[in-house]
C-alpha positions in Angstrom: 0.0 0.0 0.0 2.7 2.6 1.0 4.6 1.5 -2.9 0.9 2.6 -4.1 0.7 5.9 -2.5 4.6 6.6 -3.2 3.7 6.0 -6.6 0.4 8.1 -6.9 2.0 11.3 -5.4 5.4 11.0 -7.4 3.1 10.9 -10.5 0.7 13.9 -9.3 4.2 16.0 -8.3 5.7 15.4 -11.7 2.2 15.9 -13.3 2.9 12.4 -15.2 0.4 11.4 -17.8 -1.9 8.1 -17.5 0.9 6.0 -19.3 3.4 6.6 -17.0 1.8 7.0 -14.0 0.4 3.2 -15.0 4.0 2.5 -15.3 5.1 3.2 -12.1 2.1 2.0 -10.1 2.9 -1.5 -11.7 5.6 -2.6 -9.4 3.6 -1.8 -6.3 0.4 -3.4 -7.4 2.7 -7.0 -8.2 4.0 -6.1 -4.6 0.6 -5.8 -3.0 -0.6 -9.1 -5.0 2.3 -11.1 -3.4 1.7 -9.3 0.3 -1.9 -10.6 -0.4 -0.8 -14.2 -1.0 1.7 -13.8 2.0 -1.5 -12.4 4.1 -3.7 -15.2 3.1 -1.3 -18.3 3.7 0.3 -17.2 7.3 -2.8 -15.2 8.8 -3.0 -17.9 11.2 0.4 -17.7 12.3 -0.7 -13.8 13.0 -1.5 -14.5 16.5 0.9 -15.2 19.3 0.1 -18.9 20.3 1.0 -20.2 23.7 3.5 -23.3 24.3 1.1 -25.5 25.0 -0.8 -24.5 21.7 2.2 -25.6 19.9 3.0 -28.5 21.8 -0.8 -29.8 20.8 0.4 -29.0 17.3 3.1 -31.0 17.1 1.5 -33.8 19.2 -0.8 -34.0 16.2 1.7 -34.1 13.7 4.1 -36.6 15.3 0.8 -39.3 15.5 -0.1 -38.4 11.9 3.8 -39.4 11.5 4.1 -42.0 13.0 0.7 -43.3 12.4 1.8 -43.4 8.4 5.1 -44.9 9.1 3.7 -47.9 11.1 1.3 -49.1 8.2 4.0 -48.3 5.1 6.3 -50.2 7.2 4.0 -53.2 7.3 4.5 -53.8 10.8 0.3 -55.0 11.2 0.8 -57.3 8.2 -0.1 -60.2 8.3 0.0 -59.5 12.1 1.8 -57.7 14.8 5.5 -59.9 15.3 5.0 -59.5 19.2 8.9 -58.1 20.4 10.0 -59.6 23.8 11.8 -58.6 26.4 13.7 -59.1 30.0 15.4 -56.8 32.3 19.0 -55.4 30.9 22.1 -57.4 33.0 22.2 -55.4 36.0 25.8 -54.1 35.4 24.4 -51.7 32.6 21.9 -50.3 34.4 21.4 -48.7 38.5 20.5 -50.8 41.3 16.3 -51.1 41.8 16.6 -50.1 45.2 18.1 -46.8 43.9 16.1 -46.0 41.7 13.3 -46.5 43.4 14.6 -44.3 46.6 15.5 -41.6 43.7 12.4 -41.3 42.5 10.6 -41.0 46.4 12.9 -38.4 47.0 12.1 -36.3 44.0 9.2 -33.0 45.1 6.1 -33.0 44.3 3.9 -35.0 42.9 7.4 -36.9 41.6 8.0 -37.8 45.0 4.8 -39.9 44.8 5.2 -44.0 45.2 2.4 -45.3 42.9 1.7 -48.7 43.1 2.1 -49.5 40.0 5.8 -49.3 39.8 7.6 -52.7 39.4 9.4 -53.9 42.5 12.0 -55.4 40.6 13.7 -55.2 37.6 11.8 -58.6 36.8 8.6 -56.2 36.7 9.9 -54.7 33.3 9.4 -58.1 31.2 6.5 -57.3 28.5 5.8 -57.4 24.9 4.4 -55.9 22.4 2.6 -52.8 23.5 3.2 -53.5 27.4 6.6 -50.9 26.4 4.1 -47.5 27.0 2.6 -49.2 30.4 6.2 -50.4 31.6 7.5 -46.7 31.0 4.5 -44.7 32.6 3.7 -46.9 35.0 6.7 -49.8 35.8 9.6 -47.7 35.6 10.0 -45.1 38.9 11.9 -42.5 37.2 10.5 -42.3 34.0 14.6 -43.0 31.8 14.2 -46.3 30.3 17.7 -47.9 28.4 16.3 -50.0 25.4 18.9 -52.3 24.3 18.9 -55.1 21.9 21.1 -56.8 18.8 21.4 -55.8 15.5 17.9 -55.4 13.6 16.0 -56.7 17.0 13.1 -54.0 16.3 14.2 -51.2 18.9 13.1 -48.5 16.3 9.7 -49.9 15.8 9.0 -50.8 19.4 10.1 -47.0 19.9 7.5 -45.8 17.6 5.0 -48.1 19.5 6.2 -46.1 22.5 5.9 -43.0 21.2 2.0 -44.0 19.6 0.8 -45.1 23.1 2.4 -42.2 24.4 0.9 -39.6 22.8 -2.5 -41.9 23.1 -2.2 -41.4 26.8 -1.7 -37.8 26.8 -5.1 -37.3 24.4 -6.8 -39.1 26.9 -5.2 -37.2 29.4 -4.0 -39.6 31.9 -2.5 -38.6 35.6 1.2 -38.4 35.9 4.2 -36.4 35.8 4.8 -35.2 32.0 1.5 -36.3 30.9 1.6 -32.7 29.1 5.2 -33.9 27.2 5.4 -34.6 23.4 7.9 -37.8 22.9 9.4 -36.9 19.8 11.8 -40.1 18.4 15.2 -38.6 17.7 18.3 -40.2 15.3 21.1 -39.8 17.0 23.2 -40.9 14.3 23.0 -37.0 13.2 24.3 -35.7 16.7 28.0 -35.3 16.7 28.8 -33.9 20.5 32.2 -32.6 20.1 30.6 -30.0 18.5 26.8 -29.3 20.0 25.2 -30.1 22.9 22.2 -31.9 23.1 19.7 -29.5 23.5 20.9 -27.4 20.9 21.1 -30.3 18.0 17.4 -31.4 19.4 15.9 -28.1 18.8 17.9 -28.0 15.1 16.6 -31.3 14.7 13.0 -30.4 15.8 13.2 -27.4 13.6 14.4 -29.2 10.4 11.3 -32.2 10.7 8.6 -29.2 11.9 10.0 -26.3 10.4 7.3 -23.9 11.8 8.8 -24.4 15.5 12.3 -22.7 14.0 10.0 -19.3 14.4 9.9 -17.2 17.1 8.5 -18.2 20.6 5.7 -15.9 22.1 7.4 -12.9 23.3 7.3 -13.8 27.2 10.0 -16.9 26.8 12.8 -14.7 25.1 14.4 -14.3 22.1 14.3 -17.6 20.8 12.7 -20.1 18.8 9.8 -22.6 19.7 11.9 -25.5 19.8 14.3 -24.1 22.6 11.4 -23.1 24.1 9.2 -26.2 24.2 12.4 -28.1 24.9 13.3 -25.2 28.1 9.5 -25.8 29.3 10.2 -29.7 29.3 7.2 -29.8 27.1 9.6 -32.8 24.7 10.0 -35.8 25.8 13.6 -37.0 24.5 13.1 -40.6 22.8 17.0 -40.8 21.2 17.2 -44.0 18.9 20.5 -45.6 17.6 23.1 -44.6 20.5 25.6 -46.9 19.3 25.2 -45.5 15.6 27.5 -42.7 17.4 30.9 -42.8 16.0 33.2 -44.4 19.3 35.4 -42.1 20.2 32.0 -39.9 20.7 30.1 -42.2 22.9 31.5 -41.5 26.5 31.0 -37.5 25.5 27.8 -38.1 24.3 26.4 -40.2 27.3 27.9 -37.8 29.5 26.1 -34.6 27.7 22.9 -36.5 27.6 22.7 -36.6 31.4 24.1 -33.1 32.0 21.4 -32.1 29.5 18.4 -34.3 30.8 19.3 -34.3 34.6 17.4 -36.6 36.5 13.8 -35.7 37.4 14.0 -35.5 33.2 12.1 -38.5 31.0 14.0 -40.0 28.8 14.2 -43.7 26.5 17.5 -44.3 24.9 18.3 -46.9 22.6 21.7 -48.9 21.6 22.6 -52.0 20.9 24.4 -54.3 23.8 27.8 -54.2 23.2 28.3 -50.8 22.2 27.2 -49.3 25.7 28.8 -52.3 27.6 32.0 -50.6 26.1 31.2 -47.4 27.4 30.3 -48.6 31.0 33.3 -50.8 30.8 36.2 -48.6 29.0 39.3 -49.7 28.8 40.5 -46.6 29.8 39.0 -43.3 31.4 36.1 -43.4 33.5 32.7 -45.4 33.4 29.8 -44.1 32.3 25.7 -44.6 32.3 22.4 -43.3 31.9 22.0 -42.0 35.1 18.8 -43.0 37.0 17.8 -45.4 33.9 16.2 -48.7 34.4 16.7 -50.7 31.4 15.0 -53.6 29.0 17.1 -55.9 26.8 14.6 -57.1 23.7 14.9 -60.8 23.2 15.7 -63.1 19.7 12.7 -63.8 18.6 11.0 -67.7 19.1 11.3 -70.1 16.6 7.3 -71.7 16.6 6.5 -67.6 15.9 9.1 -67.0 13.2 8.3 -70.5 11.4 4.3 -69.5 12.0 4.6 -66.0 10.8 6.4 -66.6 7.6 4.2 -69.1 7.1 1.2 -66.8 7.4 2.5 -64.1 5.3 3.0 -67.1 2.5 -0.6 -67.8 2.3 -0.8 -70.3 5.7 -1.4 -72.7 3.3 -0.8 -74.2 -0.4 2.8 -74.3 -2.0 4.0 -71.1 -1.4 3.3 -72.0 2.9 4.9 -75.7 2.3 7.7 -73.5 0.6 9.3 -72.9 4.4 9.1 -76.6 5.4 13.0 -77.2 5.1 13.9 -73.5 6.6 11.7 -74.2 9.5 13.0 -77.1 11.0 16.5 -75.4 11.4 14.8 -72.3 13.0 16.4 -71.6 16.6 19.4 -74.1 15.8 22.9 -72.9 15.8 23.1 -73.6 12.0 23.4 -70.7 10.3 20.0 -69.7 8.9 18.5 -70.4 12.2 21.3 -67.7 13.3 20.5 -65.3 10.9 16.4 -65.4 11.4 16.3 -64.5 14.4 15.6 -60.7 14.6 12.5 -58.6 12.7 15.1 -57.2 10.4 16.2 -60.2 8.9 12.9 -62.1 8.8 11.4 -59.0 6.8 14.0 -59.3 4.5 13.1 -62.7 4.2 9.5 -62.4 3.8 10.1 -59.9 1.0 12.5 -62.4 -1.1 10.7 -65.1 -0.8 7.1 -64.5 -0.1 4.4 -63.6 -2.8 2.9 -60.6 -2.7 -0.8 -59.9 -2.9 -1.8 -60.7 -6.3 1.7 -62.4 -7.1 2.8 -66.0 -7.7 5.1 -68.1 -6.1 6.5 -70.1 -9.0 8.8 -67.4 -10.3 10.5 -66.5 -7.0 13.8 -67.7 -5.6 13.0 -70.7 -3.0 13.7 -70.1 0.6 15.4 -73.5 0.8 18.5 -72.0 -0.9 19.8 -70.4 2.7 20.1 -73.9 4.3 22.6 -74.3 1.6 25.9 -74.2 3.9 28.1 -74.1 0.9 26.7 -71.3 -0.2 26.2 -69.9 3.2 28.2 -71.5 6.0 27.7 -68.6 9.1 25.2 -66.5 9.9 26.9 -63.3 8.2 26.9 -65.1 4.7 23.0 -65.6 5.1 22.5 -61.7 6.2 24.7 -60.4 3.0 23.0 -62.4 0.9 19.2 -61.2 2.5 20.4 -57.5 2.1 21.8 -58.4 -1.6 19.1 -59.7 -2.6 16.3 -57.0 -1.1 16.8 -54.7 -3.1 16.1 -56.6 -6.7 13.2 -58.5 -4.8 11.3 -55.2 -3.7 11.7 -54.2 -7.3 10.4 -56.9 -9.4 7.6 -57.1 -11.5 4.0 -57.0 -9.7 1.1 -56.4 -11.4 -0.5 -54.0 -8.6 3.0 -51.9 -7.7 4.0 -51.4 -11.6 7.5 -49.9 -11.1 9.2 -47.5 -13.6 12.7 -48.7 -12.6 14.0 -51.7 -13.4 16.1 -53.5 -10.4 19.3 -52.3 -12.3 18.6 -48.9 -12.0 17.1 -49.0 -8.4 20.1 -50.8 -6.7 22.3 -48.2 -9.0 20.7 -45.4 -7.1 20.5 -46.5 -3.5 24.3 -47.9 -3.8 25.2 -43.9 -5.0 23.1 -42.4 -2.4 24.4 -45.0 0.8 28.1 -44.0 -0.6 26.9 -40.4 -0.6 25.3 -40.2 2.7 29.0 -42.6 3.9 31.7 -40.2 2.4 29.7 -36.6 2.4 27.8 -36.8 5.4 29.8 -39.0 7.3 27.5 -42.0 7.4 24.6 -40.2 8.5 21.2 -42.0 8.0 19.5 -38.9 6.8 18.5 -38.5 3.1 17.5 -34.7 3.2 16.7 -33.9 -0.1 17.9 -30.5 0.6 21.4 -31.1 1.4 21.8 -33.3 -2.2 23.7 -30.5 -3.9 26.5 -31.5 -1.3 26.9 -34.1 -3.7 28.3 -32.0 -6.6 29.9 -29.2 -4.7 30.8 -26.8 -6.6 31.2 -28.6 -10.5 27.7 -27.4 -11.8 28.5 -23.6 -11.4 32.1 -24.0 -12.6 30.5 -26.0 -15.6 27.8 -23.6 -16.3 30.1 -20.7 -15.7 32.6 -22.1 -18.5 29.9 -23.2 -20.6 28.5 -19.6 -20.4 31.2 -17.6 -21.0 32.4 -19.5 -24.0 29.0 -19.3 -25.7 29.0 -15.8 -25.0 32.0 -14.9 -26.0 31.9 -16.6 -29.7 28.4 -15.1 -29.5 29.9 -11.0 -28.7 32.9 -12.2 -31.0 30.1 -12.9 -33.8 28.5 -9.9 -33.4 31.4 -7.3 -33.5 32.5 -9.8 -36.7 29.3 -9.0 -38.9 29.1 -5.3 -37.2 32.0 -3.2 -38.3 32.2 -0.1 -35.9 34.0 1.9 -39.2 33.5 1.2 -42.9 37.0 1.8 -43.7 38.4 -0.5 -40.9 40.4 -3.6 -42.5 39.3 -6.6 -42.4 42.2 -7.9 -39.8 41.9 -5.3 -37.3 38.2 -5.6 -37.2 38.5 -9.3 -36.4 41.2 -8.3 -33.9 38.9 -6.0 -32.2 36.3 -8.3 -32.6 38.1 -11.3 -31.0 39.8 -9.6 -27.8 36.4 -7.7 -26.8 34.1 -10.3 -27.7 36.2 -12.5 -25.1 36.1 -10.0 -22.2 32.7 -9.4 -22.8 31.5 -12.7 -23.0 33.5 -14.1 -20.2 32.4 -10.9 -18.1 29.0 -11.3 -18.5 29.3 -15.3 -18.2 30.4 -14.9 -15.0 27.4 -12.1 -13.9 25.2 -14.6 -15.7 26.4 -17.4 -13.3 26.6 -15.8 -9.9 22.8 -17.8 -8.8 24.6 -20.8 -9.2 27.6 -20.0 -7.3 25.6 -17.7 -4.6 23.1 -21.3 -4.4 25.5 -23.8 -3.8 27.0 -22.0 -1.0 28.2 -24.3 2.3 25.2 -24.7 4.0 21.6 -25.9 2.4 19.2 -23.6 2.5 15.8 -25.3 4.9 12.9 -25.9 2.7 10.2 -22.5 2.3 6.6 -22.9 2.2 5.6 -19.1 1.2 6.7 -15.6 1.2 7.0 -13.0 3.2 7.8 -9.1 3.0 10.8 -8.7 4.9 12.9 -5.5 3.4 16.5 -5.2 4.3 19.1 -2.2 3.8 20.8 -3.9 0.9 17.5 -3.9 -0.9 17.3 -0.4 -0.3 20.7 0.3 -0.9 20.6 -1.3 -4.3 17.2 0.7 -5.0 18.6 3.8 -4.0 22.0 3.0 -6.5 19.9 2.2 -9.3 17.6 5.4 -9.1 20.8 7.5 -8.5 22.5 6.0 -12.0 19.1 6.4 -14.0 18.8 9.9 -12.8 22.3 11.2 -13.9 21.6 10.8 -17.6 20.1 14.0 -18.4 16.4 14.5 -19.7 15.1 10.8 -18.0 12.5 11.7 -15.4 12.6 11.5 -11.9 9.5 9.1 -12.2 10.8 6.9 -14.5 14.5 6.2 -12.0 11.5 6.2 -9.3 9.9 3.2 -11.0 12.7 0.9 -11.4 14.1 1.8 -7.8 11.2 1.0 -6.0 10.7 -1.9 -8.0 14.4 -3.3 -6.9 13.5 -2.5 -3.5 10.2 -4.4 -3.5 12.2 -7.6 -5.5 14.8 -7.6 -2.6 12.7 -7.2 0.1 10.7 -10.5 -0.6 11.5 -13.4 1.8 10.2 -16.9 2.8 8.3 -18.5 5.8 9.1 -21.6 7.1 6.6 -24.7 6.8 3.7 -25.4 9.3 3.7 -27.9 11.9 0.1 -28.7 11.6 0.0 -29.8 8.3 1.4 -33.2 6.9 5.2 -33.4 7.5 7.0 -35.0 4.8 10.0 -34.7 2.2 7.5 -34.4 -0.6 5.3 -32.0 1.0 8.4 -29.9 1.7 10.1 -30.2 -1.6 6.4 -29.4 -3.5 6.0 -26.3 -1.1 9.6 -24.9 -1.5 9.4 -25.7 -5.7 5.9 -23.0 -5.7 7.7 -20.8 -3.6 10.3 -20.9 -5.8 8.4 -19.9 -8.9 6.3 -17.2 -7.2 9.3 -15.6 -6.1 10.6 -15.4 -9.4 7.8 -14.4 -10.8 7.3 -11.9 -8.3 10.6 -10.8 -8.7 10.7 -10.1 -12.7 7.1 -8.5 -12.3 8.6 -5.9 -9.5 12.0 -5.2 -11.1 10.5 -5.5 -14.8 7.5 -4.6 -16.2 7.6 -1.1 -15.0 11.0 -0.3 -16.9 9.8 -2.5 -19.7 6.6 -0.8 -20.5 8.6 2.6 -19.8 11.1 1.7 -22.9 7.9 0.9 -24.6 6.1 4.7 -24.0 9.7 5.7 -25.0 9.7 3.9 -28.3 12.8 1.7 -28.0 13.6 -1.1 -29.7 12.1 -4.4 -29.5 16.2 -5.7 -28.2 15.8 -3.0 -24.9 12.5 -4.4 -24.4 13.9 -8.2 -24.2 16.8 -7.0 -22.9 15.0 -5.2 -19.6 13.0 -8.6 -19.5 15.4 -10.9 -19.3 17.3 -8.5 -16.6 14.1 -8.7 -14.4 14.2 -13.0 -14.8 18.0 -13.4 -14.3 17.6 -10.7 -11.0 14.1 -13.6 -10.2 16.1 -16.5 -10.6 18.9 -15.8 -8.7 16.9 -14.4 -5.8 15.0 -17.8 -5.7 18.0 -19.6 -6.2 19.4 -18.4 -3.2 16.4 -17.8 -1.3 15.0 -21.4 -1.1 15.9 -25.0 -1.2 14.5 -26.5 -4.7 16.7 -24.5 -7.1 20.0 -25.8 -6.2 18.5 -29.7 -5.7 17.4 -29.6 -9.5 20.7 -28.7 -10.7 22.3 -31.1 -8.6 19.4 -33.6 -9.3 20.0 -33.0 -13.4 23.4 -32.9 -13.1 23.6 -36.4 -11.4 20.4 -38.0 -13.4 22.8 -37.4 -16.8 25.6 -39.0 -15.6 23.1 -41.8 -14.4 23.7 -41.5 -11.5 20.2 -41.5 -9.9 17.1 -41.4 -11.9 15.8 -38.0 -13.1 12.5 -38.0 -11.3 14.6 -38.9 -7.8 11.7 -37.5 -5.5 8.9 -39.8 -7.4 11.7 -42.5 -7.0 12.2 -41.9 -3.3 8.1 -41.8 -2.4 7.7 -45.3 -4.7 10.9 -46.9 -2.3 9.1 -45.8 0.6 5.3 -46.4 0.0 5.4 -49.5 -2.0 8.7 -51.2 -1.5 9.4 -51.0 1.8 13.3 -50.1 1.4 13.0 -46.4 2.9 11.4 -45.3 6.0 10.5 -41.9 6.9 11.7 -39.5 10.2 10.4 -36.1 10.4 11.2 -34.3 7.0 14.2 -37.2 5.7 13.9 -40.1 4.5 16.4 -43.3 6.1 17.2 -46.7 4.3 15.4 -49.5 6.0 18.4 -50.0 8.6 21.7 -48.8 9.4 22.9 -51.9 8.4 21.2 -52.3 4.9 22.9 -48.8 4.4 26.2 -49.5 5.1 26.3 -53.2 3.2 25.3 -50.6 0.5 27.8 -48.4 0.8 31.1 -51.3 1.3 29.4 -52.3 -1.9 30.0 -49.3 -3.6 33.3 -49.0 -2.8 33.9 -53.0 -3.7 34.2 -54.6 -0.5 
């Protein structure tokens, strides 16, 4: 509105005619249409919500998460595989007395003995969905250790946890925290040499629900709603994968998580065995442990319910049932397949070998009685390698209700690159951000565009000065001399202008998906604005109105920004990346109509040539494309994702790719905004195969 008025009276002062006074009012009516849009899409956000407001937010959008991610994962189908479990050995975890005097000492309604707390660690044993009553209710202070073997199921009986969890707090049962969101965190990501934990939670928090990376209401300071929810103890902390923590980190990392979480704090933290045995017991340097922490070690799983559920999953009967007969009478014997099936991981990737899917015959698939082959497979780590070989091709293979537009090839192609990629570049992290892919390229696209550029620009300025003699009587050689040495500078000058999005975009740290825009000016906006109208007022005869135009249009082009994503709608990579791509092209539409029409249609009242015209034009796009290139998240993934797809590297619709692995074949999961391979494990056979091991 204030562009409009500025507009109106510069027009009535210079006593501009209806043309030009059209001309300038241009920029500020494209700036008041994209306010509009900004208006319409955050007038929610308007008001100040309290904590708890957005705690009930994200409660919502963690069960909507979660909620998703049990039934893609197929952990109902054909039925629930019940996890077990016993009390942890008692040297990785405190004495019961201990705990139970900690948690009578603690003021309040902490202090409080309910009966329902186990009197002995034999009190934790359970299955299944018994893991949200043995936390609540069994365990006196709340910090449950979760430990298991490779591919037992800690991350799905997490997720149950964190499901019954946020159930209880809907139906608002008594007890301390009840008002707490468990929120499952990868701790794979956490390096804590270099943050502590509440700082890489709240990163983390803000990177799956963006929204909480804006400001908290006013009364809690000048920070952001993660610190704050996290400061009010309104998160409960449920940290999978502890030993997916490099090992020199481990002892620094179990000693920040309790000076962080400090007992009176919830918390469920999950490792495998032997990694935190090595921490309690080091070998040098002192011991440490959860502090306060009662623990639950989950059990191999029985061979009557492994036989009977792959059985089930087959059909119960018929041939493709019968098909299991020689694998299950070695199940629970210390052959090797009866090794290797023994955990949820393994007998998934079993099911999804050898088991017809719905719709699918038997006939064609490799027969399950290969793996009690010991030629072929003579321990149980030849029978895992060949169950994560052999996944991949199987989840890709020909089914009449999944049609897949990749062949196996090409799907084991691209999830070898990306495991390598997410090894070497992010340092085996299990997160495939779609974001951070550019890291993948560094910095060869803009050098390659840049060369590309200014070698087709200067044969094209080189051209130009050729066939355009600047004197008839010039010879023939100097003119070609001329036209050589400036058609160079030119073109390798303006290459380089040309490419600065590209350079500017792949910068050293990814950009965080945008879902819309915002008017946020800033001086070098103005600074720029003020520049431009200064340069197109010193030629003499252009009006003031005209330099007017074009600043205020820079101005309104720089001053656009972009919101973060909201928490209450679906969270998702492919919400994400579809939000940030249409904030991408509004911005550079916005952009171009700002900085260009009004100087276009002024060369147009001035009766330039149709070459000015174009020539403003494509100014006003390059000045939107860089802006969106470094202003949001989807402009540097495409180039990376083109760049990549032609050296066939990863297919050229990745994200369609990605959404197909993780609806319909199982390999990915999803967390927050990223999307993880199946397991740590299936990653990292992935990535020693890529390098040839």
């Amino acid at each position: 509105m204030g562009g409009i008025i500025g507009a109106l009276w510069v027009a009535h002062h210079f006593r501009l005619g209806a043309a030009a006074t059209a001309a300038s009012l241009l920029p500020s009516l494209a700036s008041s249409f994209l306010s509009w849009v900004t208006f319409r899409s955050g007038a929610e956000r308007a008001a100040e919500q309290s904590l708890e407001e957005i705690a009930e937010h994200l409660s919502q959008a963690v069960q909507n998460q979660w909620e998703t991610e049990v039934q893609v994962r197929r952990v109902n189908d054909p039925h629930p595989m019940a996890v077990k479990w016993r009390a942890a050995p008692d040297d990785l975890v405190e004495a019961w007395p201990l705990l139970l005097a900690t948690a009578g000492d603690w003021p309040g309604e902490l202090g409080s003995a309910p009966e329902g707390w186990a009197s002995s660690p034999a009190g934790l044993e359970g299955s299944g969905a018994e893991i949200t009553r043995v936390f609540a209710e069994r365990v006196p202070t709340q910090r449950l250790l979760v430990l298991g073997a490779p591919g037992a199921g800690k991350t799905v009986l997490l997720s149950r946890l964190v499901l019954g969890l946020l159930h209880r707090r809907s139906m608002s049962v008594a007890g301390p925290h009840t008002n707490a969101v468990p929120v499952l965190f990868p701790l794979a990501t956490w390096n804590p040499a270099r943050q502590d934990l509440h700082a890489w939670m709240a990163e983390r928090l803000a990177s799956d629900y963006p929204t909480l990376a804006d400001p908290a209401p006013t009364r809690y300071g000048q920070i952001d709603r993660a610190r704050a929810l996290l400061g009010r103890r309104l998160i409960l902390p449920v940290l999978d994968g502890f030993d997916e923590i490099p090992t020199p980190l481990r002892t620094t990392a179990l000693s920040a998580i309790n000076e962080a979480l400090p007992m009176g704090h919830p918390v469920v933290l999950s490792s495998r065995v032997g990694e935190y045995r090595d921490v309690l017991h080091p070998r040098s340097g002192l011991p440490v442990k959860l502090a306060g922490a009662a623990g639950i070690e989950l059990r191999p799983l029985d061979a009557e319910d492994v036989a009977a559920y792959l059985r089930r999953d087959a059909g119960t009967r018929g041939h493709a049932a019968d098909r299991w007969g020689p694998v299950a009478v070695q199940l629970g014997s210390a052959t090797p397949v009866g090794e290797a099936l023994r955990t949820p991981l393994m007998l998934f990737l079993a099911r999804a070998i050898y088991n017809p899917r719905p719709g699918e015959g038997s006939h064609d698939l490799p027969h399950p009685a290969e793996l009690c082959d010991i030629s072929r497979f003579p321990t149980r780590v030849a029978v895992e390698r060949h169950l994560f070989s052999a996944f991949i091709p199987a989840a890709y293979r020909s089914h009449p209700r999944y049609p897949c537009r990749w062949t196996p090839q090409q799907a084991q192609r691209t999830f070898v690159f990306l495991a390598r990629y997410l090894h070497r570049v992010h340092n085996s992290t299990p997160d495939l951000a779609w974001w951070k892919l550019r890291r993948a390229v560094q910095r060869s696209i803009p050098a390659m565009v840049t060369q590309a550029m200014c070698l087709f620009l200067s044969v094209a300025f080189t051209a130009i000065f050729l066939i355009i003699p600047l004197d008839a009587d010039s010879r023939i050689w100097a003119r070609a001399g001329f036209a050589l040495i400036v058609g160079s500078v030119l073109g390798v000058l303006t290459g380089i202008v040309l490419a600065l999005p590209g350079w500017l975009a792949f910068d050293e740290q990814p950009r965080r998906p945008a879902s819309g825009l915002r008017w946020a000016p800033r001086w070098p906006g103005a600074a720029i604005a003020v520049a431009a109208t200064a340069l197109l007022v010193a030629p003499a005869g252009l009006p003031l109105a005209s330099a007017a135009t074009v600043g205020l249009g820079l101005y309104i082009a720089f001053g656009l920004g972009v919101t973060s994503a909201d928490t209450t709608m679906t969270v998702g990579p492919m919400a994400l990346w579809s939000r940030d791509r249409r904030v991408f092209w509004t911005l550079t539409l916005g952009v171009t109509a700002s900085a260009g029409l009004g100087p276009w249609i002024l060369l147009v009242l001035s009766g330039a040539n149709a070459a000015g015209q174009a020539a403003a034009l494509a100014s006003a796009l390059w000045l939107g494309l860089t802006i969106a290139f470094t202003r949001t998240a989807w402009g540097p993934f495409s180039a990376a994702r083109l760049h990549l797809a032609s050296r066939h590297r990863i297919p050229r619709s990745l994200m369609a790719f990605l959404a197909d692995a993780h609806q319909h074949r199982g390999v990915l999961r999803q967390v927050g905004a990223v999307y993880q391979l199946r397991h740590i494990d299936l990653q990292r056979h992935l990535a020693r195969a890529a390098d040839g091991d």
